[in-house]
N, C-alpha and C positions, 0 to 999 in steps of 0.2 A: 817778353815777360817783363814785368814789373813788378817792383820790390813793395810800393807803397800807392794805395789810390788816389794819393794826391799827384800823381804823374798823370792821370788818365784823367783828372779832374783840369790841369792846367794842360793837359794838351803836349803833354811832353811823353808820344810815344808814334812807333809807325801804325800806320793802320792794319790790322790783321784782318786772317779771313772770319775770324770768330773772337769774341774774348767770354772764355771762362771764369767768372764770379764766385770767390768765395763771399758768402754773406758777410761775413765778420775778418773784413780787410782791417790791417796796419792804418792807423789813422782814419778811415771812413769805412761808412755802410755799406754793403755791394751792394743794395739796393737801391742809394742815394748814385751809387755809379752807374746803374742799370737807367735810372731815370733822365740820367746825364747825358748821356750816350747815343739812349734814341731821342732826345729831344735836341742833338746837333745835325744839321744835314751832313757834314762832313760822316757823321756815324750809325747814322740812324737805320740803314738798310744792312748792317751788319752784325750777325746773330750773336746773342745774349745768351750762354747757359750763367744761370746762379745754382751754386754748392753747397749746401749748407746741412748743419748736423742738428737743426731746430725742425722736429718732425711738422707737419700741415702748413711750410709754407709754400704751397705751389699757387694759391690763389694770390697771396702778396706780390710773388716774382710775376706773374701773371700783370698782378694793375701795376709794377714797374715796369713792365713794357718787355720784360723777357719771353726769349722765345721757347724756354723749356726751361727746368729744373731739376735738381736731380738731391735727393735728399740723403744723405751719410749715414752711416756705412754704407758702399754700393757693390755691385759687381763691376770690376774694368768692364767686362762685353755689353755692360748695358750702356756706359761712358762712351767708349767706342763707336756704340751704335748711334749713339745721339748725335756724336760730333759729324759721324758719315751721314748724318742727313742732313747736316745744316752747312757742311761744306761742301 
């Protein structure tokens, strides 16, 4: 876990089996992280949720390259169920 997106922007983290995105990160956009991400080969094959409490953005997280979305307020078992698919 990381505190601030500019850790994931400068490369200052392990690699995980997933990173979970809030839109509206400490210092940067999740969606400018999401673009970051998969356009590194070190990261690009490792799956993208964005979280966000801005209703209709699944097509945005979509053209940043995420591989699902999940939009606030949710249920855990839907969270759950995402993350079991992508890991």
């Amino acid at each position: 876990m990381v505190s601030n997106g500019e850790q994931l922007l400068d490369n200052e983290f392990e690699a995980p089996d997933l990173f979970l995105l809030d839109k509206q990160l400490s210092g940067v956009d999740g969606m400018e992280i999401c673009r970051f991400l998969k356009g590194q080969d070190s990261t690009r094959d490792i799956p993208v949720i964005i979280v966000s409490a801005s209703p209709n953005l699944d097509q945005q997280a979509k053209a940043a390259g995420a591989d699902g979305f999940i939009e606030k307020p949710f249920q855990m078992k839907f969270l759950l169920d995402l993350l079991k698919k992508y890991i």
